[in-house]
Predicted model as a PDB file, atoms N, CA, C, CB and O in Angstrom, pLDDT in the B-factor column:
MODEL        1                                                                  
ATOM      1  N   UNK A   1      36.306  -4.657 -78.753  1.00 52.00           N  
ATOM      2  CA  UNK A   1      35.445  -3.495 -78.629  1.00 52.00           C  
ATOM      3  C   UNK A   1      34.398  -3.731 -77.552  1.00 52.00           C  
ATOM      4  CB  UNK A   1      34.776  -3.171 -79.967  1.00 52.00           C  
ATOM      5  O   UNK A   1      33.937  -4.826 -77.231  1.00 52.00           O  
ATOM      6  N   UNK A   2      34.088  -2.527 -77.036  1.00 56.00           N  
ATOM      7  CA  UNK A   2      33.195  -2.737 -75.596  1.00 56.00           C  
ATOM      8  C   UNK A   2      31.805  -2.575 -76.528  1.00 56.00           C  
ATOM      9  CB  UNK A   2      33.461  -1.291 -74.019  1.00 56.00           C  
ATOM     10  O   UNK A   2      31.809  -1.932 -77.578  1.00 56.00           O  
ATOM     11  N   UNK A   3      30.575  -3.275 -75.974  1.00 61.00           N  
ATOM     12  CA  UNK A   3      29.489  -2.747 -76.700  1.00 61.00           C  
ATOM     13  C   UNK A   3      28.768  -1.908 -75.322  1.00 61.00           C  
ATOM     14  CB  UNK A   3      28.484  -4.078 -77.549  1.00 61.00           C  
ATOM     15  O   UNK A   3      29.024  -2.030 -74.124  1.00 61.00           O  
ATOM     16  N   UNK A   4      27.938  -1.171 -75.909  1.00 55.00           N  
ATOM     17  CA  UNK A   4      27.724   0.009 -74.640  1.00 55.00           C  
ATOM     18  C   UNK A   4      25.976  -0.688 -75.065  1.00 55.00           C  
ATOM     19  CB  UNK A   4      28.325   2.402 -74.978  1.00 55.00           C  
ATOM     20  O   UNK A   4      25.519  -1.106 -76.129  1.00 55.00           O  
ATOM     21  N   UNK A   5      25.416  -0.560 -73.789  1.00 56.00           N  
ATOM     22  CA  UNK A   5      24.095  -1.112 -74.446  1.00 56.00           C  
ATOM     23  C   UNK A   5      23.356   0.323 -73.404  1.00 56.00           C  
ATOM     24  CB  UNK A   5      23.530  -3.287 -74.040  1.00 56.00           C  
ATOM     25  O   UNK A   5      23.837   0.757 -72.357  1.00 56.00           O  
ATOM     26  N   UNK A   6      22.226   0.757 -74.031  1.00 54.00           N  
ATOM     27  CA  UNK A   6      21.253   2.087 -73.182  1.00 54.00           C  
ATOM     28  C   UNK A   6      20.242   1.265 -72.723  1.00 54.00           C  
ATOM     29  CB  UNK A   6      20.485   3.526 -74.197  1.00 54.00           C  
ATOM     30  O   UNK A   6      19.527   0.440 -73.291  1.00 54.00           O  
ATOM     31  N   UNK A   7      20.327   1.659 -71.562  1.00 56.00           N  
ATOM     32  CA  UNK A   7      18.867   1.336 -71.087  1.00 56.00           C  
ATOM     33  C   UNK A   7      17.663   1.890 -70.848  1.00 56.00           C  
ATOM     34  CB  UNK A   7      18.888   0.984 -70.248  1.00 56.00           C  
ATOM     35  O   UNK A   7      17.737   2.837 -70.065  1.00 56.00           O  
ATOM     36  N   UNK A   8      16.570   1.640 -71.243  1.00 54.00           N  
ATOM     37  CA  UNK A   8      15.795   1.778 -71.144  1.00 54.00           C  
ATOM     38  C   UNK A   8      14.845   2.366 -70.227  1.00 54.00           C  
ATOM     39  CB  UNK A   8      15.828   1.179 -71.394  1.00 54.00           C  
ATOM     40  O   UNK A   8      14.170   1.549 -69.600  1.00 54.00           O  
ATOM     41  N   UNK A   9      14.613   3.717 -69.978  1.00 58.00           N  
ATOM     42  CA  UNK A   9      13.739   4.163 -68.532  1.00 58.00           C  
ATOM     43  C   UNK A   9      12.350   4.052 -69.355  1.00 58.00           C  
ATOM     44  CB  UNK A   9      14.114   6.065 -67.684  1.00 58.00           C  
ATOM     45  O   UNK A   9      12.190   4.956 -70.174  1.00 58.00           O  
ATOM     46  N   UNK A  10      11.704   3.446 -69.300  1.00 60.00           N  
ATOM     47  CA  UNK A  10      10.530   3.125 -69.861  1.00 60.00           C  
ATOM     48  C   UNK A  10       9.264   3.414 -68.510  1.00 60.00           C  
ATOM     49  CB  UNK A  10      10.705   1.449 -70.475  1.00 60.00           C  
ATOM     50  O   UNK A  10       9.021   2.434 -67.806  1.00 60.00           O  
ATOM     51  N   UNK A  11       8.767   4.284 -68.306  1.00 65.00           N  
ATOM     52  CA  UNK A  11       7.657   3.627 -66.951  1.00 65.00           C  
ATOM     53  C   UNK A  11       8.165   4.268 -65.350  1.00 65.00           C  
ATOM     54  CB  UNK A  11       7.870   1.470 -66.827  1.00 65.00           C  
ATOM     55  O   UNK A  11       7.585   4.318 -64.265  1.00 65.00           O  
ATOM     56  N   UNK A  12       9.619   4.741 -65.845  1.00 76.00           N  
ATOM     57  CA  UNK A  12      10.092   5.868 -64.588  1.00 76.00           C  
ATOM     58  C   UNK A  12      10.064   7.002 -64.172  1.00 76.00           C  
ATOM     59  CB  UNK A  12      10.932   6.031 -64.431  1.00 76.00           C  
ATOM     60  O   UNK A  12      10.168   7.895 -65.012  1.00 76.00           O  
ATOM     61  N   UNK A  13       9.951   7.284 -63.079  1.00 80.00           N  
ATOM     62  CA  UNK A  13       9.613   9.211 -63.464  1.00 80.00           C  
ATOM     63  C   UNK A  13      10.497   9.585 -61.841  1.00 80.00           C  
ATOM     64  CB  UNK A  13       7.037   9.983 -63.495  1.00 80.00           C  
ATOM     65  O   UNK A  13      10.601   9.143 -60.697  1.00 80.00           O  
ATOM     66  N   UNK A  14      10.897  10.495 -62.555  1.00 78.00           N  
ATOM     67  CA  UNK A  14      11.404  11.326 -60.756  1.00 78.00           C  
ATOM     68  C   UNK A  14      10.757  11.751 -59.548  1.00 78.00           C  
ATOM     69  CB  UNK A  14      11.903  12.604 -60.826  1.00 78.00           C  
ATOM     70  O   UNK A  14       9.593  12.121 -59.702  1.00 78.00           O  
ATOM     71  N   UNK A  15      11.127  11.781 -58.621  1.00 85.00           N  
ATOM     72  CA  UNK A  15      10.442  12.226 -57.729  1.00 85.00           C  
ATOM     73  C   UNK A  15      10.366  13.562 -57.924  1.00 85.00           C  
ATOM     74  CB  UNK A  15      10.839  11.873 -56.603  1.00 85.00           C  
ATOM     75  O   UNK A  15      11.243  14.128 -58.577  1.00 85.00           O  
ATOM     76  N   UNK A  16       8.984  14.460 -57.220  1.00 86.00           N  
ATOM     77  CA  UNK A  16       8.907  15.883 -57.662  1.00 86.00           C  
ATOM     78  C   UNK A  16       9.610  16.608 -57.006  1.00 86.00           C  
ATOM     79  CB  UNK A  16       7.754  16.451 -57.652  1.00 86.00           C  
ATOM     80  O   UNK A  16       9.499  17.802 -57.284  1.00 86.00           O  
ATOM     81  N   UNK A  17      10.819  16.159 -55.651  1.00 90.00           N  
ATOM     82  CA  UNK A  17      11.685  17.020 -55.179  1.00 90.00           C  
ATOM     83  C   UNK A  17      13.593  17.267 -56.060  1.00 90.00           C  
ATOM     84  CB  UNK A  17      11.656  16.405 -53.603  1.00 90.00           C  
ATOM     85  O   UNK A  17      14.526  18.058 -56.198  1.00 90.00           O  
ATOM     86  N   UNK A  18      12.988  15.617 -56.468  1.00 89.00           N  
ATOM     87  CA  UNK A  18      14.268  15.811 -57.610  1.00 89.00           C  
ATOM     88  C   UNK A  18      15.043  16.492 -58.731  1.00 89.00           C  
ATOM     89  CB  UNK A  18      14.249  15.231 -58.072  1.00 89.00           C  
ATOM     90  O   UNK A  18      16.161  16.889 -59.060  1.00 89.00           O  
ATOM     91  N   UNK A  19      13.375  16.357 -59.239  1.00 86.00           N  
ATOM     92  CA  UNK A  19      13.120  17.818 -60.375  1.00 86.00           C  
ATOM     93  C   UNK A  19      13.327  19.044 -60.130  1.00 86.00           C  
ATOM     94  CB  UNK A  19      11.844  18.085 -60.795  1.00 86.00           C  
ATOM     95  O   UNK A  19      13.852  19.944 -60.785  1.00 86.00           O  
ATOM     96  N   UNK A  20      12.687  18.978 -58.739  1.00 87.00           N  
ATOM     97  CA  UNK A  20      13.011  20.711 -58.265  1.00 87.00           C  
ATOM     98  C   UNK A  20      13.907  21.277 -57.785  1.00 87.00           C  
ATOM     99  CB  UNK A  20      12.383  21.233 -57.456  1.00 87.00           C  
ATOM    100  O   UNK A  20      14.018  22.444 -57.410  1.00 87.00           O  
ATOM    101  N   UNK A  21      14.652  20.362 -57.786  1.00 90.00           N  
ATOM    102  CA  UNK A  21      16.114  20.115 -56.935  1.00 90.00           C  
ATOM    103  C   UNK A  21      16.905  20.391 -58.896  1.00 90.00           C  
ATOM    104  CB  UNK A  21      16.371  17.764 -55.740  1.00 90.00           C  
ATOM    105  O   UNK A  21      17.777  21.248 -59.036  1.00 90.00           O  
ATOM    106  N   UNK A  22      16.577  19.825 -59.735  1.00 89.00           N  
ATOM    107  CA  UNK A  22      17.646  19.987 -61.003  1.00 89.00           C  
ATOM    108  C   UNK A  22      17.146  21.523 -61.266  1.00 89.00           C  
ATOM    109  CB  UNK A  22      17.413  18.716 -62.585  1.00 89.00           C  
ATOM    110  O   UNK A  22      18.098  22.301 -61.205  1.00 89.00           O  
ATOM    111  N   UNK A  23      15.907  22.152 -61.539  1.00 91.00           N  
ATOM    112  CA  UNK A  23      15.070  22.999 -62.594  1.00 91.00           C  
ATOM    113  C   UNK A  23      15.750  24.477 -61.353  1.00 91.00           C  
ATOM    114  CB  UNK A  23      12.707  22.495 -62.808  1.00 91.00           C  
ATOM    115  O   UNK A  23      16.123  25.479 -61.963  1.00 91.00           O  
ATOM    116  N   UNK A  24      15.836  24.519 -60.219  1.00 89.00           N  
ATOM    117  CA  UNK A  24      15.930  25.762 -59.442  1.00 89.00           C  
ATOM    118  C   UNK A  24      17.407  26.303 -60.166  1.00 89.00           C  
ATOM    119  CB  UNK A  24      15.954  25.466 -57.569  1.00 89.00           C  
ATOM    120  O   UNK A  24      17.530  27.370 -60.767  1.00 89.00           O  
ATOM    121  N   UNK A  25      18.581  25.192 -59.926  1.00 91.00           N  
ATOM    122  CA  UNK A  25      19.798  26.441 -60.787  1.00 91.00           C  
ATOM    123  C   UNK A  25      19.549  27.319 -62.168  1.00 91.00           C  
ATOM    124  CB  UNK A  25      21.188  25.573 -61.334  1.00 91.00           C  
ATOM    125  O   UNK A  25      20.121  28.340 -62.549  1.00 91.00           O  
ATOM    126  N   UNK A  26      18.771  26.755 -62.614  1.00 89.00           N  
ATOM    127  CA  UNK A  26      18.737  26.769 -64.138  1.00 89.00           C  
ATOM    128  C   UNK A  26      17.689  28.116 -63.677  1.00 89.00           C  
ATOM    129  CB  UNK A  26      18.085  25.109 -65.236  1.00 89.00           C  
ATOM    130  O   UNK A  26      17.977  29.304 -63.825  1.00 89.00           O  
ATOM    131  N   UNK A  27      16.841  27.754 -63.284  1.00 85.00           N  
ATOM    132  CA  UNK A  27      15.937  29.261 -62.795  1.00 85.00           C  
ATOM    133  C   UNK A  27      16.416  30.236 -62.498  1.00 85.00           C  
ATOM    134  CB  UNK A  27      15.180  29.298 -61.744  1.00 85.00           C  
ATOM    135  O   UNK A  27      16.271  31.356 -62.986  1.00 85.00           O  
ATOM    136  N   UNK A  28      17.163  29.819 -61.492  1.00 86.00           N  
ATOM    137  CA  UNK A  28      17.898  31.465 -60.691  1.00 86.00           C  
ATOM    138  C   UNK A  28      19.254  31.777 -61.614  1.00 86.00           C  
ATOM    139  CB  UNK A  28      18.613  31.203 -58.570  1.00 86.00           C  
ATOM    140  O   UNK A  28      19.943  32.748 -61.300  1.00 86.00           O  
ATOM    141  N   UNK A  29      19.489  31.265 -62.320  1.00 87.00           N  
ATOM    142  CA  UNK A  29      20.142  31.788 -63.585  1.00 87.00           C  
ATOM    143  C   UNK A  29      19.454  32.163 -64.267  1.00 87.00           C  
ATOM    144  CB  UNK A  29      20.815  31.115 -64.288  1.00 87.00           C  
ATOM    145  O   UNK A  29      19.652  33.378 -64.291  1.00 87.00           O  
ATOM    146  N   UNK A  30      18.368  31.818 -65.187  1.00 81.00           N  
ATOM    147  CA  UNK A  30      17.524  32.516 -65.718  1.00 81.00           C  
ATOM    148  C   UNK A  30      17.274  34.089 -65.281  1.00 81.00           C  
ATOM    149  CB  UNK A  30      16.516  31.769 -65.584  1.00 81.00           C  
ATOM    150  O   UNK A  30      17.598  35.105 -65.896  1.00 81.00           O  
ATOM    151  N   UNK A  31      16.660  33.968 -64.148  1.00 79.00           N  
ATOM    152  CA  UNK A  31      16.441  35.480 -63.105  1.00 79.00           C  
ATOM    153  C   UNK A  31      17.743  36.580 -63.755  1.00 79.00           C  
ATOM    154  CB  UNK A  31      16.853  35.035 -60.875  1.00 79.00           C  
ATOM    155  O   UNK A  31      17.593  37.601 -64.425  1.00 79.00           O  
ATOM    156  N   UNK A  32      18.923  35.984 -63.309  1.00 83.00           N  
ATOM    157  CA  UNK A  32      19.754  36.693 -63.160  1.00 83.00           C  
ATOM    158  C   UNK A  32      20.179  37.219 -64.654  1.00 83.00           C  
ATOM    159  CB  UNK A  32      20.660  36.050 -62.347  1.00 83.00           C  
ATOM    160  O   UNK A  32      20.623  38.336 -64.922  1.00 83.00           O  
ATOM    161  N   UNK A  33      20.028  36.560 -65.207  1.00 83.00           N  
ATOM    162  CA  UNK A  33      20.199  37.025 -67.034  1.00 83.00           C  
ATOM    163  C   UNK A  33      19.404  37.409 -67.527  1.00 83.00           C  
ATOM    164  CB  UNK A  33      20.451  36.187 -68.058  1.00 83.00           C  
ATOM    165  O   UNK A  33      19.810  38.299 -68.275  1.00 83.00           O  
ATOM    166  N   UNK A  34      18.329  37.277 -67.596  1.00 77.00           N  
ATOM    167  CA  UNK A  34      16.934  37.744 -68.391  1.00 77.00           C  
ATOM    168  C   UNK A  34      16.008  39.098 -67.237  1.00 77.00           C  
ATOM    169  CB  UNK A  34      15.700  35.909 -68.619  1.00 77.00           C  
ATOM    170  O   UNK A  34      14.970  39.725 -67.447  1.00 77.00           O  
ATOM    171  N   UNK A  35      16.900  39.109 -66.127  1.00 72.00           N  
ATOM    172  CA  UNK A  35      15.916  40.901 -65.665  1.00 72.00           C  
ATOM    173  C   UNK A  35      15.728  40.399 -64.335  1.00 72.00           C  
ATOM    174  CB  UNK A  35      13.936  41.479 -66.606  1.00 72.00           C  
ATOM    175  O   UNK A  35      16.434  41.248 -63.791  1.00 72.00           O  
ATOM    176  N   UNK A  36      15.390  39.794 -63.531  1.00 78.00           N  
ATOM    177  CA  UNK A  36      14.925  39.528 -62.410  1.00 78.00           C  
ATOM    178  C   UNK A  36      13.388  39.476 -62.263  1.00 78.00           C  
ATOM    179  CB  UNK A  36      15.480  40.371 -61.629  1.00 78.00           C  
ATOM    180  O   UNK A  36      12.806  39.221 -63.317  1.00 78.00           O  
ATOM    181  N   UNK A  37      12.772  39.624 -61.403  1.00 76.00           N  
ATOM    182  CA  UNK A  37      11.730  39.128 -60.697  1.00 76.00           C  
ATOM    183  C   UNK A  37      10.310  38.968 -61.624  1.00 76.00           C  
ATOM    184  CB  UNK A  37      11.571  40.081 -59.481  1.00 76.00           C  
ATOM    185  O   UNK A  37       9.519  38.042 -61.802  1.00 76.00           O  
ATOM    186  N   UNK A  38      10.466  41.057 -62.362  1.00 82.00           N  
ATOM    187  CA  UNK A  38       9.263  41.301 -63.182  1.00 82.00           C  
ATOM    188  C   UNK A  38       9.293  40.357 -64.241  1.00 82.00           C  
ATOM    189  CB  UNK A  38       9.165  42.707 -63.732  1.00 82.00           C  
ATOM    190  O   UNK A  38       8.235  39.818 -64.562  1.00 82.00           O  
ATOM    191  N   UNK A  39      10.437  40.053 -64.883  1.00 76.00           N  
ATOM    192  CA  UNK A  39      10.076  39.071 -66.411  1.00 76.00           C  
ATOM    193  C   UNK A  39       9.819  37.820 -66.045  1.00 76.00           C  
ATOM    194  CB  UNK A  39      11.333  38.884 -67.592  1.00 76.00           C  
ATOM    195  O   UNK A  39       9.057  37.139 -66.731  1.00 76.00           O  
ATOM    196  N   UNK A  40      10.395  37.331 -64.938  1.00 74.00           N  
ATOM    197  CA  UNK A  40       9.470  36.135 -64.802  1.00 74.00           C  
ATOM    198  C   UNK A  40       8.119  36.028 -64.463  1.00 74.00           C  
ATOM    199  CB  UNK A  40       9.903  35.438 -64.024  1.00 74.00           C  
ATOM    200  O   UNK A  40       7.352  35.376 -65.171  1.00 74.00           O  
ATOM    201  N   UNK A  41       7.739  36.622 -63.415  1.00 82.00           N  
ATOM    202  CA  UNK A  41       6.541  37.308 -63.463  1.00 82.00           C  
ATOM    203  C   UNK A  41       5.520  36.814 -64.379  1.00 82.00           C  
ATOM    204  CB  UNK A  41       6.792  38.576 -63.749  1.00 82.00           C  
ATOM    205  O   UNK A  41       4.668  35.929 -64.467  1.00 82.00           O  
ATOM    206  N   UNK A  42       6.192  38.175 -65.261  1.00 86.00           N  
ATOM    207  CA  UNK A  42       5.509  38.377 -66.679  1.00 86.00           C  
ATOM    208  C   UNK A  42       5.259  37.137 -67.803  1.00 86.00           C  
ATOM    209  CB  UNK A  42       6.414  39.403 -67.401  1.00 86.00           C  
ATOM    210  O   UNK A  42       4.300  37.031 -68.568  1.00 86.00           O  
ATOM    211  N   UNK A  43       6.025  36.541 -67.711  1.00 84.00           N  
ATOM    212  CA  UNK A  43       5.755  35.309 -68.363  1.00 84.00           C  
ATOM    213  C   UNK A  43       5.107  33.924 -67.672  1.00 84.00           C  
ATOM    214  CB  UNK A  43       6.974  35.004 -68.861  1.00 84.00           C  
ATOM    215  O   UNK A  43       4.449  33.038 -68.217  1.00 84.00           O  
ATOM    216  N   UNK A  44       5.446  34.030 -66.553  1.00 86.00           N  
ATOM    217  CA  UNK A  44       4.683  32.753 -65.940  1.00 86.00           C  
ATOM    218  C   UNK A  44       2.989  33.041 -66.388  1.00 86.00           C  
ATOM    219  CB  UNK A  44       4.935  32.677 -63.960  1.00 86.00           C  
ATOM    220  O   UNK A  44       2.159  32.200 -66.734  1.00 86.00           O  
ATOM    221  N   UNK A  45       2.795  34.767 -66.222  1.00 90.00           N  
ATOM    222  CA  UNK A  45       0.900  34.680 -66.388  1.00 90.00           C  
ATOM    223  C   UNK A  45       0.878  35.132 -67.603  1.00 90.00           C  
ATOM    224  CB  UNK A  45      -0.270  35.727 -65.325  1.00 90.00           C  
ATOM    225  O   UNK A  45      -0.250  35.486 -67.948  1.00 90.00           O  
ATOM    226  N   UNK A  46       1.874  35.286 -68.563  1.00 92.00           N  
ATOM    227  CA  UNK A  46       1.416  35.335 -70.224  1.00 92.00           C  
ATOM    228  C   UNK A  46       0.760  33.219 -70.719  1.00 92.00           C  
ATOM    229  CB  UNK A  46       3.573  36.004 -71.484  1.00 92.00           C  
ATOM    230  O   UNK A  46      -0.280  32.710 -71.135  1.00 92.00           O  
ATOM    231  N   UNK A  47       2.288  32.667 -70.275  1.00 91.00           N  
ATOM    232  CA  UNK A  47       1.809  31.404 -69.732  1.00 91.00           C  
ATOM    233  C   UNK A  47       0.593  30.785 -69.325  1.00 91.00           C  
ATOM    234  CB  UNK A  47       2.297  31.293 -68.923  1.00 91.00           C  
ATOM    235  O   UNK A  47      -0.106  30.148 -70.113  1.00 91.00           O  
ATOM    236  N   UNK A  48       0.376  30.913 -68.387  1.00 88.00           N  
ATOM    237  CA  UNK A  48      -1.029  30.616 -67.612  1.00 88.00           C  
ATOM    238  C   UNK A  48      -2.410  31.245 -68.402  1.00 88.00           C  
ATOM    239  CB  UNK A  48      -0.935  31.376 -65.991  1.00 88.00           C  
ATOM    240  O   UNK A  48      -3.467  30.642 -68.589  1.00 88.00           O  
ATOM    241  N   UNK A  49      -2.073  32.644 -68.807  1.00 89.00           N  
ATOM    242  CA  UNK A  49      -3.161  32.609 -69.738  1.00 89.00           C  
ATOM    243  C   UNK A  49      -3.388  31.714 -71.122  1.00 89.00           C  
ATOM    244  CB  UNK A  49      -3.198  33.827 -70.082  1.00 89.00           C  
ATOM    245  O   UNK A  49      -4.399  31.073 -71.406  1.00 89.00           O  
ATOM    246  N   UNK A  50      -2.521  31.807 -71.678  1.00 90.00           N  
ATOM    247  CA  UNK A  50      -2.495  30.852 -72.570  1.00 90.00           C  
ATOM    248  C   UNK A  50      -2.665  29.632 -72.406  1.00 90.00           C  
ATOM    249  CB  UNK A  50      -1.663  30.882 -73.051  1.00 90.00           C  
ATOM    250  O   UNK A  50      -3.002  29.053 -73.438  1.00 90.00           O  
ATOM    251  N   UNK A  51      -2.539  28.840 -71.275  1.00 86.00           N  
ATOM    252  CA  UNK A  51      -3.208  27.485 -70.579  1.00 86.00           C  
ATOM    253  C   UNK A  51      -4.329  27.514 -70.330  1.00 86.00           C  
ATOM    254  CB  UNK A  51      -2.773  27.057 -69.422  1.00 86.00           C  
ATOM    255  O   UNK A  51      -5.024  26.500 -70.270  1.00 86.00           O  
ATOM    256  N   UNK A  52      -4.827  28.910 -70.092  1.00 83.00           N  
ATOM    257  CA  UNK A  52      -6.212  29.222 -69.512  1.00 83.00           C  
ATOM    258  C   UNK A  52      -6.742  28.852 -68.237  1.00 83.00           C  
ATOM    259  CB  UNK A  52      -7.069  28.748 -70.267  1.00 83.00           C  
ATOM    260  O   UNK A  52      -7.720  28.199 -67.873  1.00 83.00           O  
ATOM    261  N   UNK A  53      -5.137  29.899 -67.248  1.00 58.00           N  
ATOM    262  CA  UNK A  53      -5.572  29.713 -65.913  1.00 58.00           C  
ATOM    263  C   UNK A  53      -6.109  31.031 -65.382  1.00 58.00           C  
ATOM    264  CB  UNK A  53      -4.445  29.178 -65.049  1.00 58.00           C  
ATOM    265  O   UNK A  53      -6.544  31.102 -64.232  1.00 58.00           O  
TER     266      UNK A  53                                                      
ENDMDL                                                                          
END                                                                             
């Protein structure tokens, strides 16, 4: 039997073009299923208020 061992990312983080590079498909799918432009919109500053920007 193989033993599979996980490693550990403890202390790593992505670069912030990497992220933005994974999170954009997933967005512009979002867009395209949930209404386009206005509902995102709309939620980024329901969002932000609630952060209290």
């Amino acid at each position: 039997m193989a033993i599979v061992r996980a490693q550990a990312r403890e202390g790593t983080t992505r670069h912030p073009l990497v992220a933005t590079a994974m999170v954009l498909p997933l967005a512009a799918l979002l867009v395209v299923v949930f209404g386009g432009w206005e509902a995102v919109v709309t939620q980024a500053s329901s969002v932000g208020a609630m952060l209290g920007r």
